[in-house]
Structures are given as structure tokens and as C-alpha cells.
N, C-alpha and C positions, 0 to 999 in steps of 0.2 A: 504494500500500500504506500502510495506516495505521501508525502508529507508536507512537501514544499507547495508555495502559491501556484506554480505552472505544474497543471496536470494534462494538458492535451497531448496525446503520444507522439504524434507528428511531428511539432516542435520542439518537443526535449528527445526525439530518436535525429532529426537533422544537427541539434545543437551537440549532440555528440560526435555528431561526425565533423564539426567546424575545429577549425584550431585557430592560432593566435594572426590577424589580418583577415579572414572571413568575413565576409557582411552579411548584414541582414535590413532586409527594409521591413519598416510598420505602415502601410498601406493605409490612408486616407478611401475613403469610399466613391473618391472621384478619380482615384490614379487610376490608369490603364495596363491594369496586369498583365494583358494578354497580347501589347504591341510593344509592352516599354519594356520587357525582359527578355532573356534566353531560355529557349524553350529547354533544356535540363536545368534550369533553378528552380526550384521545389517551391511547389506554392501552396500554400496551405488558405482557403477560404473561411473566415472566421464572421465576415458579413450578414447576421444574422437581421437585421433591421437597419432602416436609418437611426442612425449613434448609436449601435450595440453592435458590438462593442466599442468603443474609444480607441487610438490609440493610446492614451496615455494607461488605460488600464491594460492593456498588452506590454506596456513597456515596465507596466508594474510586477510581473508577473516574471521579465525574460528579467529583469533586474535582481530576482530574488535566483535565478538561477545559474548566471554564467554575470563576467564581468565584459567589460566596453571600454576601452579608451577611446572613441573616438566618435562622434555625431557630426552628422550634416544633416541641412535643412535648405529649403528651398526658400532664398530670400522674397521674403515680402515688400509687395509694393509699398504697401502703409503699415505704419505702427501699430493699427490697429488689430494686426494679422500675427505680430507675438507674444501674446496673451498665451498662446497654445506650447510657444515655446518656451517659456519660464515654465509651465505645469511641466515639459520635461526635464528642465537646468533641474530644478528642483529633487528630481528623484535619480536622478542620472550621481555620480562620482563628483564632487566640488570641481578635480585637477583634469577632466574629463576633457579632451581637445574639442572644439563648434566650430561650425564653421557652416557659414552661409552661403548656397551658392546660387548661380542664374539657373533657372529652371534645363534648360538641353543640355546644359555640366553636370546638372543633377541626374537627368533623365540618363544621361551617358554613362553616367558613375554606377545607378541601378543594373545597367545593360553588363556591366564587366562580369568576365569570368569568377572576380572572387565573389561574387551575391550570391549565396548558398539558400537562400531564402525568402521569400515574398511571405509577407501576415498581409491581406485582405482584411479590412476592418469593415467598418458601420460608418465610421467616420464621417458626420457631413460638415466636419470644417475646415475653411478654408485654410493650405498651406500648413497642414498636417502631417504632411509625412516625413519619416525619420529613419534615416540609415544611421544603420551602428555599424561600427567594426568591434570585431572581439577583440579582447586585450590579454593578455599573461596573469594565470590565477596567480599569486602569490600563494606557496605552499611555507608556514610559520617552522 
């Protein structure tokens, strides 16, 4: 029996097979899963309604299970549009690298061989989506 926040099998059976630079994107309910990626990156459909699930509650979820050095985001036109990004600064690592970029940098960066993985959310807000890259667990 699992213990941990992230129970979906798909997810934590890819997250095992990622290692340290792997990505992963959290899917806004307006990205284009099916043109913006490589068809072997493993897509897992989480899209259960409009805003169910969130991304931020996926990312709460992948956070309690593996670590991340690294975020990007699809810069926003207006300020009004990173509201959604502080709910991830927030649960993400303090020392965590961001880093904003023009949406076809972003689009391109989703398309690279290292995306091991697409999450499909509910997401209906705008300028929502979030590539991680994994980072090095620390073993104490």
C-alpha cells in the first residue's frame, strides 16, 4: 500500500524510470498534447473536468515524490497571469532555478527528447503550465 500523496501508477512507474535532467511537463487544459510533443513521451490524461485537477495540485503531489531543480514557464503577457506562478514558487524548492520563456522556446523545450512525460490536467488557467526537470536526491 502506498503511503505517499502521489498514488497514480503511471506516474510514479515513469518517475522511476527518469533520472537526474529528465523532464516533465504539468499540462494546463489548453496545451496541445497531441501536436506539441513526441509521440514516445508518455502521456498520462489526468483531465477529468474543467479545473480538476489543477496543476498546482499535481505538482503537489510529484513534489512529495521525487525532487526538481529546475522550472520553466511560459512568460506572461500581463502580471496579471503570475498569480498561478507564485502558487508554484511556493511549493517548489526556495534554491529551485525559473525561468520564463517565449511560448515556441517553450513549446520546443516540451518537444525535446529529454520530456519523459506529459500530466494532462483540468487546468483552465491561463499560462499554466510547468516543466520540471528532475534534480539529484540527496542520499544523508
Amino acid at each position: 500500500m502506498l503511503t505517499g500523496k502521489l498514488l497514480n501508477p503511471e506516474i510514479i512507474g515513469t518517475l522511476a524510470s527518469c533520472g537526474h535532467f529528465s523532464r516533465m511537463l504539468i499540462a494546463d487544459g489548453n496545451f496541445p498534447t497531441a501536436t506539441m510533443s513526441l509521440p514516445e513521451t508518455k502521456k498520462v490524461y489526468l483531465n477529468l473536468m474543467p479545473g480538476v485537477p489543477t496543476v498546482t495540485q499535481v505538482l503537489e503531489a510529484l513534489v512529495s515524490a521525487t525532487v526538481f531543480q529546475s522550472a520553466v514557464v511560459v512568460a506572461p503577457p500581463e502580471e496579471e497571469f503570475r498569480a498561478v506562478h507564485a502558487e508554484y514558487k511556493a511549493l517548489l524548492p526556495r534554491d529551485i532555478q525559473w525561468e520564463e520563456k517565449e511560448r515556441w522556446a517553450f513549446y520546443s523545450d516540451v518537444k525535446s527528447s529529454d520530456t519523459a512525460l506529459i500530466i494532462a490536467t483540468g487546468d483552465t488557467r491561463r499560462f499554466a503550465n510547468l516543466l520540471l526537470t528532475v534534480g539529484v536526491r540527496r542520499i544523508p
